[in-house]
Backbone as numpy.savetxt, mean C-alpha at the origin, in Angstrom:
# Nx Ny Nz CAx CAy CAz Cx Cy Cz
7.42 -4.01 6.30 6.61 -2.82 6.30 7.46 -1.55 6.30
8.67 -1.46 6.26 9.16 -0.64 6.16 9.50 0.37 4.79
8.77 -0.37 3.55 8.62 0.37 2.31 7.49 1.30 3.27
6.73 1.68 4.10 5.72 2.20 4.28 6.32 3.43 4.72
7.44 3.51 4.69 7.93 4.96 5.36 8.56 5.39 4.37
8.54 5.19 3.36 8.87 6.04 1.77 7.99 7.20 1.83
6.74 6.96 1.85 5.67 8.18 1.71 6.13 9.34 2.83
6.36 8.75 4.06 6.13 9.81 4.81 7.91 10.57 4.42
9.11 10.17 4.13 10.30 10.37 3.88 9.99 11.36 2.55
9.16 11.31 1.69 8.98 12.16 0.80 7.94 13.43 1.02
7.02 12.99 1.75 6.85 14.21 2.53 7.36 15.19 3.32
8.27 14.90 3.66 9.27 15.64 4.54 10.11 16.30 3.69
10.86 16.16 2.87 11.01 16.46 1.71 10.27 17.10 0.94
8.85 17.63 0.87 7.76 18.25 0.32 8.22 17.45 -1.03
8.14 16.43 -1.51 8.26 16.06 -2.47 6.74 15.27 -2.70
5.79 15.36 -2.08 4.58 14.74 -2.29 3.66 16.02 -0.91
2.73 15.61 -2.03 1.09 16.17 -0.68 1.11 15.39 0.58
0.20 16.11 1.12 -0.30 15.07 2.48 -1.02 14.14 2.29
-1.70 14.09 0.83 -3.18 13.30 0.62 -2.50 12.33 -0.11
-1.16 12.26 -1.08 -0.73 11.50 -1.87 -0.04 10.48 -0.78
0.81 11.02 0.28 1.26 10.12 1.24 0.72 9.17 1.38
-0.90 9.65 2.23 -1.55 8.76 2.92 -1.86 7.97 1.95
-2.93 8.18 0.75 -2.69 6.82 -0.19 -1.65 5.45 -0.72
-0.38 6.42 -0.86 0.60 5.73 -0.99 0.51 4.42 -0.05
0.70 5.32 1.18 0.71 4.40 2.38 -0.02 3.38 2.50
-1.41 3.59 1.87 -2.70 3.00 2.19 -2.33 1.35 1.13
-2.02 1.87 -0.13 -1.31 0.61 -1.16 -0.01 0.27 -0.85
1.25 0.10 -0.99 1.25 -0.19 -0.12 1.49 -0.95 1.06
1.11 -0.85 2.18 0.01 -1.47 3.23 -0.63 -3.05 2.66
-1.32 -2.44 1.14 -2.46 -3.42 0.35 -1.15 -4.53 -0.13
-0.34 -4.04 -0.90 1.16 -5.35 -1.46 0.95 -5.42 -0.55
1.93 -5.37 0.93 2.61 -6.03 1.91 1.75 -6.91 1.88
0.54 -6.57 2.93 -0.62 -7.82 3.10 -1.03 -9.18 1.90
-0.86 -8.72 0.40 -1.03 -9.42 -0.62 -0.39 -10.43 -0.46
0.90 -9.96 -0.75 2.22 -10.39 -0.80 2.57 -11.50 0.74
2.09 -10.98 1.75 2.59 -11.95 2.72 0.97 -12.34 2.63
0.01 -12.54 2.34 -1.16 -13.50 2.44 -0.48 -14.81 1.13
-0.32 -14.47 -0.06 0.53 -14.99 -1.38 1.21 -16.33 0.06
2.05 -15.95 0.49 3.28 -16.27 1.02 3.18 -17.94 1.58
1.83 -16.78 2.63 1.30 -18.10 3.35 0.45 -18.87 2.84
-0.22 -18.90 1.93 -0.93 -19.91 1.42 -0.02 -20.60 0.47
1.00 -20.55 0.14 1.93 -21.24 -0.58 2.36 -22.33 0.74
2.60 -21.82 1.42 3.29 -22.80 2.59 2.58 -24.10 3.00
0.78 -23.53 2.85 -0.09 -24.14 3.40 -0.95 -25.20 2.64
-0.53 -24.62 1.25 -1.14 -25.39 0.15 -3.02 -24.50 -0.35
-3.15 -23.61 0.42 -4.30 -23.35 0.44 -4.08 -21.59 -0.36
-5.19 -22.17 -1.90 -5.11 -21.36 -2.64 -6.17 -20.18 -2.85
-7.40 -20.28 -1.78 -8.78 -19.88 -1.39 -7.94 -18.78 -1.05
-9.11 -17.64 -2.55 -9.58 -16.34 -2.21 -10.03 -15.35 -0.78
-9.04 -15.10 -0.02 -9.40 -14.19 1.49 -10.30 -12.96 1.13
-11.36 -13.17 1.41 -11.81 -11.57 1.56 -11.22 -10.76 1.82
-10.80 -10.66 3.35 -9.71 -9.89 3.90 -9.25 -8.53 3.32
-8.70 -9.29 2.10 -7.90 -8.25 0.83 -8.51 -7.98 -0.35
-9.57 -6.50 0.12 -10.51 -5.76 -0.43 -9.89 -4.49 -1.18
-9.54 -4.28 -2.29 -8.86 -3.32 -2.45 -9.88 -1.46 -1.95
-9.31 -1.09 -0.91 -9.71 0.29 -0.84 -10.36 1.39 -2.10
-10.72 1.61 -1.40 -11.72 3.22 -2.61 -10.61 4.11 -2.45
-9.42 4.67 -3.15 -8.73 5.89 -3.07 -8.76 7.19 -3.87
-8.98 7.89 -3.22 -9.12 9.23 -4.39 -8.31 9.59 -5.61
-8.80 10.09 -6.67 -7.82 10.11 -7.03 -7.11 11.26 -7.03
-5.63 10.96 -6.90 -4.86 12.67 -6.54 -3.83 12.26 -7.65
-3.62 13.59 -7.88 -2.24 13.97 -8.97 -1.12 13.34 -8.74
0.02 12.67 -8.66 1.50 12.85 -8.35 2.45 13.75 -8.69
1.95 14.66 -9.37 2.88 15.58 -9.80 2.81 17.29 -8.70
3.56 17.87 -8.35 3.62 18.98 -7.92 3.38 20.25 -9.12
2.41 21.11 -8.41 2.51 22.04 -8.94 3.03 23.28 -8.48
């Protein structure tokens, strides 16, 4: 989880909004969980669809600075 502190490292940096952060953050958040749900069902043999991992409603915001 530590890709999750990219967003806020570029904020500080004013190199992103406040609103682009938090999305960032919010996806993500969404890989990591994918990615380590992926992980464990490989281990387990169990290939069943988790609800769980609902992809979020995110706004949509620019990435570019103006």
């Amino acid at each position: 989880m530590e890709c999750v502190a990219i967003p806020d490292i570029l904020l500080s940096f004013e190199a992103i909004y406040p609103e682009l952060s938090r999305v960032g953050k919010n996806i993500l958040k969404r890989i990591v969980l994918l990615l380590t749900q992926l992980i464990q069902r490989t281990r387990t043999g169990s290939m069943e669809y988790d609800k769980t991992y609902e992809p979020a409603d995110a706004p949509n915001v620019s990435i570019h600075r103006h």
